[in-house]
PDB file of N, CA, C and O in Angstrom:
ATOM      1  N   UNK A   1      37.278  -2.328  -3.046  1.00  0.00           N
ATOM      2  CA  UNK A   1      36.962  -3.630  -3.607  1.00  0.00           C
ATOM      3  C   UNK A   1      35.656  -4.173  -3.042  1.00  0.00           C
ATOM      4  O   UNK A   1      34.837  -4.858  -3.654  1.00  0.00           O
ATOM      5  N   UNK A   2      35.571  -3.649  -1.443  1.00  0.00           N
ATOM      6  CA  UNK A   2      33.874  -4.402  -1.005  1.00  0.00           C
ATOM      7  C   UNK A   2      32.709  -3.900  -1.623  1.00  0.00           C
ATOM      8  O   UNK A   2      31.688  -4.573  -1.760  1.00  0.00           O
ATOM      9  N   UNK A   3      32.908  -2.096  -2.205  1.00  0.00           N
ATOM     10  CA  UNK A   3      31.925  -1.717  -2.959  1.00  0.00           C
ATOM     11  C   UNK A   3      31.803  -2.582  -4.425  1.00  0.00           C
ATOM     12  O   UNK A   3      30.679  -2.630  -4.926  1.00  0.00           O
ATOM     13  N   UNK A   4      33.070  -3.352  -5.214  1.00  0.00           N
ATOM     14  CA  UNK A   4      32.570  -3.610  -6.173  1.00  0.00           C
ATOM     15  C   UNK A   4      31.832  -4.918  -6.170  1.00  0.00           C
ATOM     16  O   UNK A   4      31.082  -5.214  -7.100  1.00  0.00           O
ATOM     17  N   UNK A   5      32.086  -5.918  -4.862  1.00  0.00           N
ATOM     18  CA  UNK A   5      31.923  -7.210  -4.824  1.00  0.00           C
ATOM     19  C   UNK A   5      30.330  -6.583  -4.983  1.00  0.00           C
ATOM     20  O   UNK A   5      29.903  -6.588  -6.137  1.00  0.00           O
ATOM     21  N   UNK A   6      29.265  -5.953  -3.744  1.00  0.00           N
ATOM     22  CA  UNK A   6      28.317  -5.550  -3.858  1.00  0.00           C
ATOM     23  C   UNK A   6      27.920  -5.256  -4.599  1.00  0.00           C
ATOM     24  O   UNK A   6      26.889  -5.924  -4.683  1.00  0.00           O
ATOM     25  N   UNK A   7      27.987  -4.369  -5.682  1.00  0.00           N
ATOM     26  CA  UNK A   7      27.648  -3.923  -6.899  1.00  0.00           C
ATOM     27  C   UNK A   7      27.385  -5.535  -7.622  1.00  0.00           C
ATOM     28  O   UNK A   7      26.281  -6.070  -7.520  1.00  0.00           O
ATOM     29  N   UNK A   8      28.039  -5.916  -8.034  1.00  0.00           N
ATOM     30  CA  UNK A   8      28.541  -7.155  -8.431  1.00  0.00           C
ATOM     31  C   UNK A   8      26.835  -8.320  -8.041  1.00  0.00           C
ATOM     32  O   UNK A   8      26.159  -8.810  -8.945  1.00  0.00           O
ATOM     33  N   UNK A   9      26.650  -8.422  -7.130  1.00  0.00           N
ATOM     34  CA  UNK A   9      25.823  -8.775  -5.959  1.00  0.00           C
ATOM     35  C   UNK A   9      24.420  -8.204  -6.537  1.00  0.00           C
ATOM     36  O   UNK A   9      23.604  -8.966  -7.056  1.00  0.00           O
ATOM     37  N   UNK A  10      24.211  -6.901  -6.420  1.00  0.00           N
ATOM     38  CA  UNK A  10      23.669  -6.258  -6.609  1.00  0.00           C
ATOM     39  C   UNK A  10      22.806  -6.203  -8.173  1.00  0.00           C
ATOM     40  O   UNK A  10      21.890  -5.446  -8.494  1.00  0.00           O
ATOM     41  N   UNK A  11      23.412  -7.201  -8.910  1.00  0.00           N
ATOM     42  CA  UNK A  11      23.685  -7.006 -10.635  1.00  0.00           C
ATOM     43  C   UNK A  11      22.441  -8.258 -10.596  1.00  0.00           C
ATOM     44  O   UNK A  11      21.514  -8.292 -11.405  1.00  0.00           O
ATOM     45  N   UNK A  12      22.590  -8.994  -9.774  1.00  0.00           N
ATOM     46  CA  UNK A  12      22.458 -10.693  -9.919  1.00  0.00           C
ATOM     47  C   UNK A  12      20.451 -10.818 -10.085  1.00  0.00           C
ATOM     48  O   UNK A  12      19.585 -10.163  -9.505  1.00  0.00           O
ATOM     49  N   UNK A  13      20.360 -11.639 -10.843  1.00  0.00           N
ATOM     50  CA  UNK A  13      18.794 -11.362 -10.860  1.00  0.00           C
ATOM     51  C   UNK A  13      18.534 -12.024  -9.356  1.00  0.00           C
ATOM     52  O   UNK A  13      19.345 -12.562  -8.602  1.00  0.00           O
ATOM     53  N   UNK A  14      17.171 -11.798  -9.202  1.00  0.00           N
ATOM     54  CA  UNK A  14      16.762 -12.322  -7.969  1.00  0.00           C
ATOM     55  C   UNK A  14      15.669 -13.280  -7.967  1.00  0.00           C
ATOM     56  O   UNK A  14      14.552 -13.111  -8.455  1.00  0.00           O
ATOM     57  N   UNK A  15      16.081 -14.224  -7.412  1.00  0.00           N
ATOM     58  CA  UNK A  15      15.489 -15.741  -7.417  1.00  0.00           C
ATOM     59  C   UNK A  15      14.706 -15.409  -6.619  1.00  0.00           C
ATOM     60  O   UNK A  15      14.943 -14.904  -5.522  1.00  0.00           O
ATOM     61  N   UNK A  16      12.838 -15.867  -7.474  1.00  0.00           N
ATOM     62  CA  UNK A  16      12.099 -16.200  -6.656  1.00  0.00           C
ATOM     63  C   UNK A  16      11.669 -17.910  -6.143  1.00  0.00           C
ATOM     64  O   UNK A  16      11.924 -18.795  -6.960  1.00  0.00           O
ATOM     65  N   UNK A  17      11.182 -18.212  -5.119  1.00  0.00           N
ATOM     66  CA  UNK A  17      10.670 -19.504  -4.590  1.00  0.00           C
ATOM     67  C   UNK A  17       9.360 -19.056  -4.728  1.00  0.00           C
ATOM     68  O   UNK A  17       8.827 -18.260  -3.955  1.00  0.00           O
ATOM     69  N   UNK A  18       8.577 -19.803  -6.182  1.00  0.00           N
ATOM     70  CA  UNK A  18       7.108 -19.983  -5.972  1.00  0.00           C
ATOM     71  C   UNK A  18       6.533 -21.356  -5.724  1.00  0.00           C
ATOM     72  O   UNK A  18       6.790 -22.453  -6.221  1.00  0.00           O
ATOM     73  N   UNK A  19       5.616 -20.934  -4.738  1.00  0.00           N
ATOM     74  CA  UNK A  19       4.584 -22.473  -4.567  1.00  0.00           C
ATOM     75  C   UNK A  19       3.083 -22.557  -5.764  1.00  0.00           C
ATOM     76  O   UNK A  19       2.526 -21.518  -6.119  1.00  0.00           O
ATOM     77  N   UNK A  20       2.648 -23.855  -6.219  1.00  0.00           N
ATOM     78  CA  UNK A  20       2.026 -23.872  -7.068  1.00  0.00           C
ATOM     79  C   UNK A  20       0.865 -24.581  -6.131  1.00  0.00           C
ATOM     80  O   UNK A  20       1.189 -25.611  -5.539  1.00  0.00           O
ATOM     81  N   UNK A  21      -0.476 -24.070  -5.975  1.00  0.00           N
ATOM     82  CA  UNK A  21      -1.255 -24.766  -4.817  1.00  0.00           C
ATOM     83  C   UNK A  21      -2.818 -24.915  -6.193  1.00  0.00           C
ATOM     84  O   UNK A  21      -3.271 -23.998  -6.879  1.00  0.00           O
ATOM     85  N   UNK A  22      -3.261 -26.370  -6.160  1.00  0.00           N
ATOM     86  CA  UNK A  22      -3.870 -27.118  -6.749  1.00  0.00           C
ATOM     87  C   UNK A  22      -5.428 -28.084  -6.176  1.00  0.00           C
ATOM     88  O   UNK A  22      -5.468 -29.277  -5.876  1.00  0.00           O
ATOM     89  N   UNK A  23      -6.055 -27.534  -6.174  1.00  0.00           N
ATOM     90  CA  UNK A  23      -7.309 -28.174  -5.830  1.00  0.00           C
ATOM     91  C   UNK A  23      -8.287 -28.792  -7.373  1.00  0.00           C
ATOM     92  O   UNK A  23      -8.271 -28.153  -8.425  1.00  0.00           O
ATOM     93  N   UNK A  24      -9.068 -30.105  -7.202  1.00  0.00           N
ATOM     94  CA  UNK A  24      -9.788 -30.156  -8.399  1.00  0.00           C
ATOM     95  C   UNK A  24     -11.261 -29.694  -7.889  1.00  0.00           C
ATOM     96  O   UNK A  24     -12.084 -29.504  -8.785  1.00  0.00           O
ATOM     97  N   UNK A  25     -11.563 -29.549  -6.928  1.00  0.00           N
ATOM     98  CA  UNK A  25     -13.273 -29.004  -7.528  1.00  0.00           C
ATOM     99  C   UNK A  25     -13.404 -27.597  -6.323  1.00  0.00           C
ATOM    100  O   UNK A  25     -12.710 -27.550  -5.308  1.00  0.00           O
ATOM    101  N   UNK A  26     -14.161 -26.811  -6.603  1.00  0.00           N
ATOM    102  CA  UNK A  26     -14.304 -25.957  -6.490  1.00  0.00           C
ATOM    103  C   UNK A  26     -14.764 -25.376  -4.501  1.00  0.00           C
ATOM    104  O   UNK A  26     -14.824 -24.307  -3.893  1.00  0.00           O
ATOM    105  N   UNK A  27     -14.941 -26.582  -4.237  1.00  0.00           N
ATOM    106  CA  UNK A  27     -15.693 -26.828  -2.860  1.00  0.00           C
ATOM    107  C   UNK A  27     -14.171 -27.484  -2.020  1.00  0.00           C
ATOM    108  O   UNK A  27     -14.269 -27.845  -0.847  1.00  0.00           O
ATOM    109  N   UNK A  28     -12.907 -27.572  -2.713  1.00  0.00           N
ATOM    110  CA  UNK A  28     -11.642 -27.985  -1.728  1.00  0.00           C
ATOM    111  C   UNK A  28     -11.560 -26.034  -1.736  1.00  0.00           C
ATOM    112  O   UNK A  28     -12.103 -25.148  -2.397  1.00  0.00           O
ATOM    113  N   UNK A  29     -10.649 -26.085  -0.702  1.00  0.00           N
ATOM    114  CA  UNK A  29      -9.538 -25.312   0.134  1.00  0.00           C
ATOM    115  C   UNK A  29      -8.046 -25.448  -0.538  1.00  0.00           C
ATOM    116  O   UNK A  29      -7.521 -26.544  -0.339  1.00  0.00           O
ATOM    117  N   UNK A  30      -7.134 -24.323  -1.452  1.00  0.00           N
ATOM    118  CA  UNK A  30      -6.088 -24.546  -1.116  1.00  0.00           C
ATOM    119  C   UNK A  30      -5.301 -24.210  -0.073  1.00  0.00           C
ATOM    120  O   UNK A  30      -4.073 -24.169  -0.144  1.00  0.00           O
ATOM    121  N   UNK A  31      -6.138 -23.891   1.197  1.00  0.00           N
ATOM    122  CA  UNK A  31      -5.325 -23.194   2.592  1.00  0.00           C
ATOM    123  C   UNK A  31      -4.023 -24.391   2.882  1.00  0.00           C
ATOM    124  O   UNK A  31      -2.853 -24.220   2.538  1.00  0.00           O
ATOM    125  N   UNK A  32      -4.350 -25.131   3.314  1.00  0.00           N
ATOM    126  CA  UNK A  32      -3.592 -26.317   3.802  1.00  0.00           C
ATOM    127  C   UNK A  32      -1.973 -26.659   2.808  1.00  0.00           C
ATOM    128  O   UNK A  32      -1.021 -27.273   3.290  1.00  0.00           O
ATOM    129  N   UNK A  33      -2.014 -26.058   1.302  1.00  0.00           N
ATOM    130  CA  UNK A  33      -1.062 -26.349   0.764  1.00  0.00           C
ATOM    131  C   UNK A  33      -0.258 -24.881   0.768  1.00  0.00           C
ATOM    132  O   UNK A  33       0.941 -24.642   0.627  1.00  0.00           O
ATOM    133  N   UNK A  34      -1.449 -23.956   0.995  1.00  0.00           N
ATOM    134  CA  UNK A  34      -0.717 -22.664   0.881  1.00  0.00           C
ATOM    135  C   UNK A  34      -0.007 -22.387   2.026  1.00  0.00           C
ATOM    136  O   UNK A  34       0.965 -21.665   1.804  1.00  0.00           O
ATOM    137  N   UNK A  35      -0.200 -22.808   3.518  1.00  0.00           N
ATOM    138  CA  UNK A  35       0.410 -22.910   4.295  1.00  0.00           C
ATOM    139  C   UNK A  35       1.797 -23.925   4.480  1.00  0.00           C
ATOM    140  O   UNK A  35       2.682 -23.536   5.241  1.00  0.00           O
ATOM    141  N   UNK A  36       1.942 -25.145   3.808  1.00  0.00           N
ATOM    142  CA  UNK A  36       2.776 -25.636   3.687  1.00  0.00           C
ATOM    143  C   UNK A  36       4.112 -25.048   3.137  1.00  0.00           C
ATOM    144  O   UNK A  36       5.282 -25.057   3.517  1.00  0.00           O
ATOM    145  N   UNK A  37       3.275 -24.420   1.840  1.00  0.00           N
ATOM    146  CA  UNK A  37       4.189 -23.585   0.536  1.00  0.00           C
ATOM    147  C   UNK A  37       5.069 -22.681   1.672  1.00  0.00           C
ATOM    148  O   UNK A  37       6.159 -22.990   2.153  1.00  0.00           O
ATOM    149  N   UNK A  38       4.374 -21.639   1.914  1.00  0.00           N
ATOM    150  CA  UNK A  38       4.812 -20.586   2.789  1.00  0.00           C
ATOM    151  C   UNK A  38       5.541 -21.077   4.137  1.00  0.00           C
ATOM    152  O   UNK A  38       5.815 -20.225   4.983  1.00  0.00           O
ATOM    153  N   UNK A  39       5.675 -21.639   4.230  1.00  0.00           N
ATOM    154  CA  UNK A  39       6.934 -22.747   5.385  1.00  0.00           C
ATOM    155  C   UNK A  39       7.694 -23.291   4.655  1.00  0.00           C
ATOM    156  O   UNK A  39       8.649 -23.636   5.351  1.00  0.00           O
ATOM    157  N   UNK A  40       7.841 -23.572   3.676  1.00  0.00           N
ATOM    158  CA  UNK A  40       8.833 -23.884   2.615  1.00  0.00           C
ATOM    159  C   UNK A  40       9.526 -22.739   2.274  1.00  0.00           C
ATOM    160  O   UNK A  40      10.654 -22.808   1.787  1.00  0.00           O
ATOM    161  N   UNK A  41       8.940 -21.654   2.490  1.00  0.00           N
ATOM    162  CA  UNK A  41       9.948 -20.398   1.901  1.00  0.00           C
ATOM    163  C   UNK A  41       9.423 -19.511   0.601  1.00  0.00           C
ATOM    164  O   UNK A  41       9.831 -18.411   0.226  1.00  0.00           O
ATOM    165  N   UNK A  42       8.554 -20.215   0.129  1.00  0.00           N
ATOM    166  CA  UNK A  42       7.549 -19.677  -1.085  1.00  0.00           C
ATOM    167  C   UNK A  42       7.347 -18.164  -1.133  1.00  0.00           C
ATOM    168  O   UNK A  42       6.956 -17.987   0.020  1.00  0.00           O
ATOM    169  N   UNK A  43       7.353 -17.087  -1.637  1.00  0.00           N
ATOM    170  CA  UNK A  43       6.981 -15.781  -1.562  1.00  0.00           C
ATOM    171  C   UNK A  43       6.190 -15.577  -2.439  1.00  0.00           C
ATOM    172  O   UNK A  43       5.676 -14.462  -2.520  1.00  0.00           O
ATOM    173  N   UNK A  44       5.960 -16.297  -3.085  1.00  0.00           N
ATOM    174  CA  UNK A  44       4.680 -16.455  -3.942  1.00  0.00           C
ATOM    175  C   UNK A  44       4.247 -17.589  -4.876  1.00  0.00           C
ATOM    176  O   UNK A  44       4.891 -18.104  -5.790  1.00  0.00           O
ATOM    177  N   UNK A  45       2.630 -17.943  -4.305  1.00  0.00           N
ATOM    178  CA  UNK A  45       1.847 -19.174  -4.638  1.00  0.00           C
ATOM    179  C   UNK A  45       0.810 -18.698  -6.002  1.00  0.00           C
ATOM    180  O   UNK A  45       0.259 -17.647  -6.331  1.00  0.00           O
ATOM    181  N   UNK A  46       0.882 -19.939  -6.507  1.00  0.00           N
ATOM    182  CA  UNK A  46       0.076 -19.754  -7.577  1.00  0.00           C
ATOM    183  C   UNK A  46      -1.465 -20.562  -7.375  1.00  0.00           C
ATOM    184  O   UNK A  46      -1.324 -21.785  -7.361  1.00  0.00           O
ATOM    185  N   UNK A  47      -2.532 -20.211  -7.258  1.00  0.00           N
ATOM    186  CA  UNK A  47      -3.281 -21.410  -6.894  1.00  0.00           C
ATOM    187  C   UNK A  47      -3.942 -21.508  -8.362  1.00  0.00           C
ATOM    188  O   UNK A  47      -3.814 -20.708  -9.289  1.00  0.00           O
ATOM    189  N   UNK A  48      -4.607 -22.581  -8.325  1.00  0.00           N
ATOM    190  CA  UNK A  48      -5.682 -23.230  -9.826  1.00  0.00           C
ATOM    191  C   UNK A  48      -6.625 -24.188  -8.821  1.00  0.00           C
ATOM    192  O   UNK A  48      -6.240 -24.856  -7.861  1.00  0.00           O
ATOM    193  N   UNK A  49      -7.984 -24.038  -9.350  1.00  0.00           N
ATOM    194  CA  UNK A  49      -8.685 -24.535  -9.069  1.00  0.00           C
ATOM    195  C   UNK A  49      -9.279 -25.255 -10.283  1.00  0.00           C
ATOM    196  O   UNK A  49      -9.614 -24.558 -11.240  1.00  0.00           O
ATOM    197  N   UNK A  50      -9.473 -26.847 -10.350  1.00  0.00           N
ATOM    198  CA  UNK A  50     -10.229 -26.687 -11.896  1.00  0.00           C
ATOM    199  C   UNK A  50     -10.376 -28.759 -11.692  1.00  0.00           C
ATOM    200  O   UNK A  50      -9.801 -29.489 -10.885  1.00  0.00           O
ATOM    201  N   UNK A  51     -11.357 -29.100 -12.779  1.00  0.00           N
ATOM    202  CA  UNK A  51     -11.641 -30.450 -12.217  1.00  0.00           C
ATOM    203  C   UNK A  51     -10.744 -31.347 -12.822  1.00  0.00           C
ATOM    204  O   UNK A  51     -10.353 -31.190 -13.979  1.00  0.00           O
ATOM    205  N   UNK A  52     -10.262 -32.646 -11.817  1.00  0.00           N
ATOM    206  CA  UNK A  52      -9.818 -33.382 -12.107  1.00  0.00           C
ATOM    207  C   UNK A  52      -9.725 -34.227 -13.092  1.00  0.00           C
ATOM    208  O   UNK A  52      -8.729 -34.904 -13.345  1.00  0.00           O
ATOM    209  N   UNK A  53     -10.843 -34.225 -13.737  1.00  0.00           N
ATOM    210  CA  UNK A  53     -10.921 -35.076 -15.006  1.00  0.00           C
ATOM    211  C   UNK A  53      -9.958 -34.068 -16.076  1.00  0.00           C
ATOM    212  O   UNK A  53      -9.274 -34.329 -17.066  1.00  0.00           O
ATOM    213  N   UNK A  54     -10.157 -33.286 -15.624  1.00  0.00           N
ATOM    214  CA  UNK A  54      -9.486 -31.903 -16.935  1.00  0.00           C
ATOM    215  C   UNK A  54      -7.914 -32.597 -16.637  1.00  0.00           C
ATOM    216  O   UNK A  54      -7.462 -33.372 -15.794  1.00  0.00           O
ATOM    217  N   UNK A  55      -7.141 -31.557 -18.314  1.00  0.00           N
ATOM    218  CA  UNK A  55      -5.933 -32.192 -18.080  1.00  0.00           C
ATOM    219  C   UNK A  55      -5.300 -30.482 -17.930  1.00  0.00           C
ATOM    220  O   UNK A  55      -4.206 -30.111 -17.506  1.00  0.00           O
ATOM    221  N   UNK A  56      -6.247 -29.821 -18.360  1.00  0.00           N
ATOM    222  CA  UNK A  56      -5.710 -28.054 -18.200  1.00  0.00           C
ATOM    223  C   UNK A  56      -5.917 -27.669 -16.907  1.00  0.00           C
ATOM    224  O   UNK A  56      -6.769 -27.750 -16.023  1.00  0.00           O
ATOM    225  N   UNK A  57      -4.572 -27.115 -17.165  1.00  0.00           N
ATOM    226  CA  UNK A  57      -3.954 -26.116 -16.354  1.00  0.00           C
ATOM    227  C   UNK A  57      -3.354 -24.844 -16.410  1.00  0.00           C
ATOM    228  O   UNK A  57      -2.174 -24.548 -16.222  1.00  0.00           O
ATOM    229  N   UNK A  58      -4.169 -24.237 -16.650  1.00  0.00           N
ATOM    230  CA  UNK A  58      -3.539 -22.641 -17.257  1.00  0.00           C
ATOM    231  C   UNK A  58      -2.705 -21.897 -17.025  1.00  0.00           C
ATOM    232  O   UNK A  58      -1.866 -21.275 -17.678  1.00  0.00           O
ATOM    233  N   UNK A  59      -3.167 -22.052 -15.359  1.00  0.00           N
ATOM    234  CA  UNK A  59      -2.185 -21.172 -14.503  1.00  0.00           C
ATOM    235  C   UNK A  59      -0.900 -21.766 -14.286  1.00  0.00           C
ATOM    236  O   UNK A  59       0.161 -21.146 -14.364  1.00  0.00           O
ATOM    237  N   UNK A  60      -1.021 -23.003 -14.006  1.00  0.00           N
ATOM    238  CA  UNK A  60       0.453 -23.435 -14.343  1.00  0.00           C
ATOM    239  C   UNK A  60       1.124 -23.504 -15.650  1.00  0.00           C
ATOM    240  O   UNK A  60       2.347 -23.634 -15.701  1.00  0.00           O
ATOM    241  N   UNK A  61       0.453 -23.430 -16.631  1.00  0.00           N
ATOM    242  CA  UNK A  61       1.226 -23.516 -17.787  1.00  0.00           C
ATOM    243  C   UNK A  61       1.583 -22.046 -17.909  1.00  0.00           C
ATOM    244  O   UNK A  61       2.699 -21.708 -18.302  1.00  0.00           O
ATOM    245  N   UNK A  62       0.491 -21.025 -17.519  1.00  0.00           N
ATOM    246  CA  UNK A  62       1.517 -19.590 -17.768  1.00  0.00           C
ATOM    247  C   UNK A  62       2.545 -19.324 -16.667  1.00  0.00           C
ATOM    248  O   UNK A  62       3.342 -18.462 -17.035  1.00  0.00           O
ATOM    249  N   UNK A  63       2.742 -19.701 -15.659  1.00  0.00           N
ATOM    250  CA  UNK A  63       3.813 -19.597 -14.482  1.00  0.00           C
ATOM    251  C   UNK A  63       4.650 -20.203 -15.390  1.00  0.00           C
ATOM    252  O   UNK A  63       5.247 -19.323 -16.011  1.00  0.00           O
ATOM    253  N   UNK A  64       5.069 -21.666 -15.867  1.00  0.00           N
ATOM    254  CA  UNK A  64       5.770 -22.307 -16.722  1.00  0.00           C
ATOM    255  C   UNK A  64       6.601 -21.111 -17.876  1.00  0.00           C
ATOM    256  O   UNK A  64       7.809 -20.887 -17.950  1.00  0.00           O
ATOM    257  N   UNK A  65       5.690 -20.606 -18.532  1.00  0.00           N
ATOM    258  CA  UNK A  65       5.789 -19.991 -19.201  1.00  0.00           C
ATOM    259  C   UNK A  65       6.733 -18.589 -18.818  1.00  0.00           C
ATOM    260  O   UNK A  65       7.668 -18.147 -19.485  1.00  0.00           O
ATOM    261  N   UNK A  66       6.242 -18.099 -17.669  1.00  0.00           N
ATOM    262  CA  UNK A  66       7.115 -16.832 -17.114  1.00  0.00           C
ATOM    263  C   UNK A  66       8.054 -16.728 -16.215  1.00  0.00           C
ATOM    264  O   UNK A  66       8.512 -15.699 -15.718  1.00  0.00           O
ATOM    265  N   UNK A  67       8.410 -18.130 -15.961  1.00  0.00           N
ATOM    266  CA  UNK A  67       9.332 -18.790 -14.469  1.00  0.00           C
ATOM    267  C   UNK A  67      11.292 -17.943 -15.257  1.00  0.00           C
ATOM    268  O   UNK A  67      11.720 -18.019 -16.409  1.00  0.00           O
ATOM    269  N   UNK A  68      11.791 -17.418 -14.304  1.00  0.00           N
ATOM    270  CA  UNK A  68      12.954 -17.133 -15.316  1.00  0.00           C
ATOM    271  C   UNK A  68      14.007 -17.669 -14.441  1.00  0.00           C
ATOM    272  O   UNK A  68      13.931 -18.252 -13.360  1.00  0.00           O
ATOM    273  N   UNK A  69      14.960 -17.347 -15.136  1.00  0.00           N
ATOM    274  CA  UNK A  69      16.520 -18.050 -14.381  1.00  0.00           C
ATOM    275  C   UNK A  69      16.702 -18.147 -13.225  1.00  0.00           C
ATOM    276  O   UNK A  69      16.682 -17.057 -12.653  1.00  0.00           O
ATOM    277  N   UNK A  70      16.852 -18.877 -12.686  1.00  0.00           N
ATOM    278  CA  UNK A  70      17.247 -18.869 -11.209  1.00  0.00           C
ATOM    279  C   UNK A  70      15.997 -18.914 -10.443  1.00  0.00           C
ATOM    280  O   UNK A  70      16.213 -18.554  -9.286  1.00  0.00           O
ATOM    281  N   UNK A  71      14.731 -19.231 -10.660  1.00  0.00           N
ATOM    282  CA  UNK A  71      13.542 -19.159 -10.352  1.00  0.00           C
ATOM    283  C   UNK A  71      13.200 -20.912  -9.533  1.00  0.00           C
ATOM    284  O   UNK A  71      13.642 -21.887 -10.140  1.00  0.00           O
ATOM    285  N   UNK A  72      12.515 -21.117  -8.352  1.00  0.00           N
ATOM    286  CA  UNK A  72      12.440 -22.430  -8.346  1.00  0.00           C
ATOM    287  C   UNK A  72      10.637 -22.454  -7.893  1.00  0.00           C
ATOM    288  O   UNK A  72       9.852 -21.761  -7.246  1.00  0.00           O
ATOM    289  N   UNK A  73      10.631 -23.612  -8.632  1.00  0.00           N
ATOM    290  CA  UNK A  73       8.757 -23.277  -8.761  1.00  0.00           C
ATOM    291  C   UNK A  73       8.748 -25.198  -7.784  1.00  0.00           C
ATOM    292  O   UNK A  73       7.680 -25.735  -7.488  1.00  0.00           O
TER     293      UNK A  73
END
């Protein structure tokens, strides 16, 4: 029965923790958030760099786009 619980276990998709790290002009650093992210537990950050006046966001809209079940962004 412990082999099937595992199996079982084993079946389950696997949740990633991504961090989304955001600067508007090109001359910031996302170090400071990427380090935060990654103390949070993050295994993978998405960064975007792009200006504030803008309302696009690409990279977050395709993470959005590919985030799946059990996923926490």
């Amino acid at each position: 029965m412990a082999a099937d619980t595992q199996n079982h276990a084993s079946r389950q998709p696997q949740r990633r923790l991504i961090g989304y790290a955001r600067v508007s002009t090109d001359e910031q650093a996302t170090e400071a958030q990427e380090i935060e992210l990654r103390a949070a537990g993050c295994d993978q950050i998405v960064e975007e760099h792009g200006s504030g006046a803008s309302r696009a966001r690409p990279a977050l809209a395709k993470l959005v786009r590919e985030i799946a079940a059990g996923d926490t962004l």
